[in-house]
N, C-alpha and C positions, 0 to 999 in steps of 0.2 A: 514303553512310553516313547512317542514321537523326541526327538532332540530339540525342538523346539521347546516341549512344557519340562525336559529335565533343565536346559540354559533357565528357563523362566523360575526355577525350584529353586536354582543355585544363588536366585536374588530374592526369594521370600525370605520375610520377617523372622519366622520359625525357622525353617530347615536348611536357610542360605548361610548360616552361621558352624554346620559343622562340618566336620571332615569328611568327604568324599565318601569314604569309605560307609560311615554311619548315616550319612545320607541313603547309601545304596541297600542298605540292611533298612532302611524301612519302607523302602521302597518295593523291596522282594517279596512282600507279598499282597501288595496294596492293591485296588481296585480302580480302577477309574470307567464313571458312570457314565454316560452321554445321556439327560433325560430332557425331554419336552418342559417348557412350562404348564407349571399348575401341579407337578410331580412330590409328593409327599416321600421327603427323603429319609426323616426318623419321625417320631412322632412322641409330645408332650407323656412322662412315664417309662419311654421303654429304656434295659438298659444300654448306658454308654459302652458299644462295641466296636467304634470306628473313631477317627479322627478327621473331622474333614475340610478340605481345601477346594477354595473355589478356583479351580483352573480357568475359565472360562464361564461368565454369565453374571446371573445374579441371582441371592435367596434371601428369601426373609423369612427371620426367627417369631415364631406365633406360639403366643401364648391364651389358656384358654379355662374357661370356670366350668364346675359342676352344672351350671346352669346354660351351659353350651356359648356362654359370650365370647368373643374371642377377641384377641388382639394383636396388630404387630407391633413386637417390640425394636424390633433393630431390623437393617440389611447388611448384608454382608455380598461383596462384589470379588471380581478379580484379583486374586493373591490373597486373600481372605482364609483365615484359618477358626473354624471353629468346631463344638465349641470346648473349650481345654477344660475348663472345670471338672464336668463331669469325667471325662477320661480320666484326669491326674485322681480323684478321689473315689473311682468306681461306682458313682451312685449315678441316678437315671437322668437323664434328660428334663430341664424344665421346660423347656418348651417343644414346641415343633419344628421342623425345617420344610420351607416350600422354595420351590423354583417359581423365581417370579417372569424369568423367560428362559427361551431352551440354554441349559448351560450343563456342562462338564465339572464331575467333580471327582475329586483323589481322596479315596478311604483309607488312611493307613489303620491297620489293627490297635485296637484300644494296648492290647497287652503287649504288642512289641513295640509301640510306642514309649510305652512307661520302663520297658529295658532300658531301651536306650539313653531315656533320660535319668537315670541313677547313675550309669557312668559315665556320658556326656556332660561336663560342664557347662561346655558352648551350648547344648540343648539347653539347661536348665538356667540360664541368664537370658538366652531366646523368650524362653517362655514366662521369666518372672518379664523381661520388657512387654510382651505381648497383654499378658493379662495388664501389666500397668494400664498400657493404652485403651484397653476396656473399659477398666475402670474407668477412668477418665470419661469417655463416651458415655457411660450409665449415670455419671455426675452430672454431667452439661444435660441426661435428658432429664433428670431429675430439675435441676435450676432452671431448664424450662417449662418443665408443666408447673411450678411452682411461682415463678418470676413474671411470666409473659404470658399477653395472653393470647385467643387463639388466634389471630389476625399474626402477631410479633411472630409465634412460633413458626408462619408458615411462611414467614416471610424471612425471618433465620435459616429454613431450612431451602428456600431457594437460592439466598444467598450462599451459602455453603456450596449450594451446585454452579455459580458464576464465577466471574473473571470481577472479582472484586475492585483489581485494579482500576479497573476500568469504570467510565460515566454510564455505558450504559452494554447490555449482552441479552444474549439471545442463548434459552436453555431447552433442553426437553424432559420431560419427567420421567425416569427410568421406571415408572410402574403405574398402575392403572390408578385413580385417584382416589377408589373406596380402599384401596390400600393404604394410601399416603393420609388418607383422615384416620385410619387405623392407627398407622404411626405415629400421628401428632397428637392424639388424643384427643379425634373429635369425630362427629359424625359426619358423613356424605353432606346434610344440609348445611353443618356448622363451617365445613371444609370453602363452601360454596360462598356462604355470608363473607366469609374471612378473605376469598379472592375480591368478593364485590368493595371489603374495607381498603384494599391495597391498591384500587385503582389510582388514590388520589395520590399513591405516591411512587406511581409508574411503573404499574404493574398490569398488563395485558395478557388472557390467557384465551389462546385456541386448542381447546384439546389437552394434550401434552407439551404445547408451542408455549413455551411461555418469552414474552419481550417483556424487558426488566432497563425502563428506559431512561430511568432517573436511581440510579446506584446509591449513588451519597443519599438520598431522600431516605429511599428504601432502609440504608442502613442506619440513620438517622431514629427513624421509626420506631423500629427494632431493639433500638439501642446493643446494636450486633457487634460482635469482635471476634477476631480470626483466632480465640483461644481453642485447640484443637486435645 
C-alpha cells in the first residue's frame, strides 16, 4: 500500500485504534480494489468473505426483493468500514455493495479479521464503537421515514450535507438523483415534487448544484437537528 492510505488507516475509526503490529497482520493479506463506478462489489446473499473499507470514493449498500425491487439503504464514503455484521457472525450479506463513483477499496479477509479481533481488545472496543454509530444511522433513518415527510426528509438530508452554521451554502449531490430517491424512500417523481415543495424555503436546484439560500428556513421546515 501506498504511505499515504497506510498514514490514512492509522486514523480510521476501526483499525487506527490498534497496535501497529495487528494493524500490519491484517493488512498482510488484504486486497485493495481500484473499480469504475457502477462496479458491483459483493452482492445481497453471498457469503461474508472480506472486510471492506472505503479508501477512496463512494458506495452504496442496496438492498433488493424477490420481485426484483430494489433499494438503497445507506452510503458509505471515505474511511468508511463496512459491513462488520456479517464478517463478525459469518452469515451472508444482506445487501449489496455498488460504487457510486470510481473509488478504491481495502478487503481485509473475513477470517483474519475475526483473529484478530478475539485477541485485540482495541479491535473489539473499535468495533463495539463502530457498530454503535450504525446503529444510530439506522435509527435516525427509521425516525425519518416514520416522522417526516417526503419534502422534510430531503431537506434533512441536504442539510446534513451543508455548512449549517451558516445563513445560507452551496452543495452538490454526491450521486445521481434516482439514487438519492432510492435512499429517501421515494420515487424519481416523488423526489422531484418534494424539490418543487422546498422552493419556498430556499432551496434551488440545478442538476446536482443545489443553493440552499435561507438555512434557518430550511431547518425550520424540517424541524432538523444536528443529532448524528
Amino acid at each position: 500500500m501506498q504511505k499515504a492510505d497506510l498514514e490514512q488507516l492509522e486514523k480510521n475509526p476501526v483499525l487506527g485504534p490498534l497496535p501497529e503490529s495487528a494493524r500490519n497482520e491484517l493488512l498482510e493479506d488484504s486486497l485493495e480494489l481500484e473499480l469504475p463506478a457502477g462496479t458491483t462489489l459483493f452482492r445481497q446473499g453471498e457469503d461474508a468473505r472480506f472486510l471492506s473499507i472505503v479508501l477512496e470514493g463512494r458506495v452504496a449498500l442496496v438492498g433488493s426483493s424477490d420481485h426484483k425491487d430494489e433499494t438503497v439503504v445507506e452510503f458509505f464514503q471515505t474511511d468508511d468500514v463496512f459491513i462488520i455484521p456479517a464478517v463478525i457472525l459469518e452469515l451472508p450479506f444482506l445487501m449489496s455493495a455498488k460504487t457510486v463513483e470510481d473509488s478504491r477499496i481495502l478487503m481485509i479477509p473475513a477470517n483474519r479479521f475475526r483473529e484478530v479481533m478475539e485477541r485485540e481488545q482495541s479491535l473489539s472496543l473499535a468495533v463495539a464503537r463502530e457498530l454503535g454509530r450504525h446503529w444510530r444511522l439506522m435509527i435516525r433513518q427509521v425516525k425519518d421515514l416514520k416522522l417526516r415527510s417526503a419534502p422534510q426528509r430531503l431537506g434533512s438530508y441536504l442539510l446534513s450535507l451543508a455548512d449549517t452554521d451558516r445563513k445560507h451554502d452551496e452543495i452538490e449531490l454526491p450521486e445521481q438523483r434516482g439514487m438519492l430517491a432510492r435512499r429517501l424512500g421515494m420515487t424519481p417523481e416523488n423526489l422531484s415534487r418534494a424539490f418543487s415543495r422546498l422552493q419556498s424555503s430556499g432551496v434551488q436546484s440545478r442538476g446536482r448544484l443545489i443553493v440552499l439560500s435561507d438555512i434557518p428556513a430550511l431547518r425550520e421546515f424540517c424541524a432538523y437537528d444536528d443529532l448524528t
